[in-house]
C-alpha positions as CSV (number, residue, x, y, z in Angstrom):
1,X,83.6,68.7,82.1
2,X,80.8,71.5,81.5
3,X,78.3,68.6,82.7
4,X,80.1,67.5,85.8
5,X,79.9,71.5,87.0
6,X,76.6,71.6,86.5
7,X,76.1,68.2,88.6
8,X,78.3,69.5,91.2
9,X,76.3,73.4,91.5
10,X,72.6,71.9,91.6
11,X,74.1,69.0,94.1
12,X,75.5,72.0,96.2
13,X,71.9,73.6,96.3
14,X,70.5,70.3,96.8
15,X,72.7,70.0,99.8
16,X,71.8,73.9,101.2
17,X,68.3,73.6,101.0
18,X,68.3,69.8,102.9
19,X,70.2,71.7,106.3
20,X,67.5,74.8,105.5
21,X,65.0,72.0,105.7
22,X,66.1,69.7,108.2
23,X,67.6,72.4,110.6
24,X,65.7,75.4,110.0
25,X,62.5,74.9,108.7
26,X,61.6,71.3,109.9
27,X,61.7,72.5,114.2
28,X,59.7,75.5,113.5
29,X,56.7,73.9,111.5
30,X,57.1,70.7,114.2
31,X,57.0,73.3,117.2
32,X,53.9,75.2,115.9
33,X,51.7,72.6,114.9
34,X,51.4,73.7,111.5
35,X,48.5,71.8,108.9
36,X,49.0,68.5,108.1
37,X,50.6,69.2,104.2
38,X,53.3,70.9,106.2
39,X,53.9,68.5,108.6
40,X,54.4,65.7,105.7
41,X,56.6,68.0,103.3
42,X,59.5,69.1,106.3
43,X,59.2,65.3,107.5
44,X,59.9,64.0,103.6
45,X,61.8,66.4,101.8
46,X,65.2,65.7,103.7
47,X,64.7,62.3,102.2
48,X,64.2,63.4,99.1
49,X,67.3,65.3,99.1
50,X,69.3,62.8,100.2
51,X,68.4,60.1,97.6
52,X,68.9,63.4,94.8
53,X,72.0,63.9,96.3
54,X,73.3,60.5,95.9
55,X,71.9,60.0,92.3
56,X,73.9,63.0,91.6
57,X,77.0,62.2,93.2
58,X,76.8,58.3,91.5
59,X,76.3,60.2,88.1
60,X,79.1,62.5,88.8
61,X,81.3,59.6,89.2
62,X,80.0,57.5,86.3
63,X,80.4,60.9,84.0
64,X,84.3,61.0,85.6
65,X,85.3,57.3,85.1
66,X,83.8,57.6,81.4
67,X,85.7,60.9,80.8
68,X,88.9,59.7,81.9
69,X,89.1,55.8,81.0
70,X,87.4,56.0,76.6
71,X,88.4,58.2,74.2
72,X,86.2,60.1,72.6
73,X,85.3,57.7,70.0
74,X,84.7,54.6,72.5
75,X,82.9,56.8,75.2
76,X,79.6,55.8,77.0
77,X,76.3,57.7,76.1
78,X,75.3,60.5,78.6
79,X,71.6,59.3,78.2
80,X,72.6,56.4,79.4
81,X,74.5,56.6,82.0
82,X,71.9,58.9,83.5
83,X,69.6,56.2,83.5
84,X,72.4,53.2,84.9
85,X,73.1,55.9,87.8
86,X,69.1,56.4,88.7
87,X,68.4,52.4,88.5
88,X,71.4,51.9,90.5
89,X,70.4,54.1,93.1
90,X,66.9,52.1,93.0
91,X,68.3,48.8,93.5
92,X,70.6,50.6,95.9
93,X,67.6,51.8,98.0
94,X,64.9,48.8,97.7
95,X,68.0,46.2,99.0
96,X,68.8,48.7,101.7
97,X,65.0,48.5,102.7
98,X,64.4,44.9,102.0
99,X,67.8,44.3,104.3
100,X,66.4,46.6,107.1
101,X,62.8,44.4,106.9
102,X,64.9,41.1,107.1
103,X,67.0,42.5,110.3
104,X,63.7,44.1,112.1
105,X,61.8,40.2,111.3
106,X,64.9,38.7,113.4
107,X,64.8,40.6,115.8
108,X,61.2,41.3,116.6
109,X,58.8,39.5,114.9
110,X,56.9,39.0,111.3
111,X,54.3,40.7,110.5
112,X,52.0,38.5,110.5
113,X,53.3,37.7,114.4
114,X,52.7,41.3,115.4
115,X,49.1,41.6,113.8
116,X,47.9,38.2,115.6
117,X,49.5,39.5,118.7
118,X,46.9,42.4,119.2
119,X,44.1,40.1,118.1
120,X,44.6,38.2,121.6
């Protein structure tokens, strides 16, 4: 239970500092034309919190369901399902993306299509 708190708390922070981010910070750096570096990190790091977030909040879940349905003899390693909740969240992500190149090739073109296409 002491683990799931813990997951919860730095998910909670993880969440506060994306809307500092995203709302706060991201406007004022995009308004002002700040370097480059600065540019790239307001532009990424809402991303980043977002896939943390959800790594977190699949772990949570994982811890939960292994709390509740083994006893403590028969129960799941922590180690590991740390490690099953960060490769889901992989596979999660790289079929999201692979499904969102699929859908923009039907719709538009291949790439190989839109590279010729400026060649002409």
């Amino acid at each position: 239970m002491n683990e799931q708190r813990k997951l919860l708390s730095i998910n909670i922070g993880i969440i506060i500092s994306f809307i500092l981010v995203k709302f706060l910070l991201r406007p004022f750096v995009l308004r002002h034309e700040f370097p480059e570096l600065y540019m790239i990190f307001v532009l990424s790091y809402p991303n980043f919190c977002e896939a943390v977030a959800r790594t977190l909040v699949v772990t949570y879940l994982m811890l939960i369901v292994n709390n509740r349905l083994f006893d403590q003899k028969k129960r799941i390693k922590k180690s590991f399902i740390y490690g099953a909740a960060v490769i889901y969240q992989g596979f999660m992500l790289f079929f999201r993306r692979l499904k969102f190149i699929i859908w923009v090739e039907k719709m538009f073109m291949t790439p190989m299509m839109f590279c010729f296409r400026f060649l002409d």
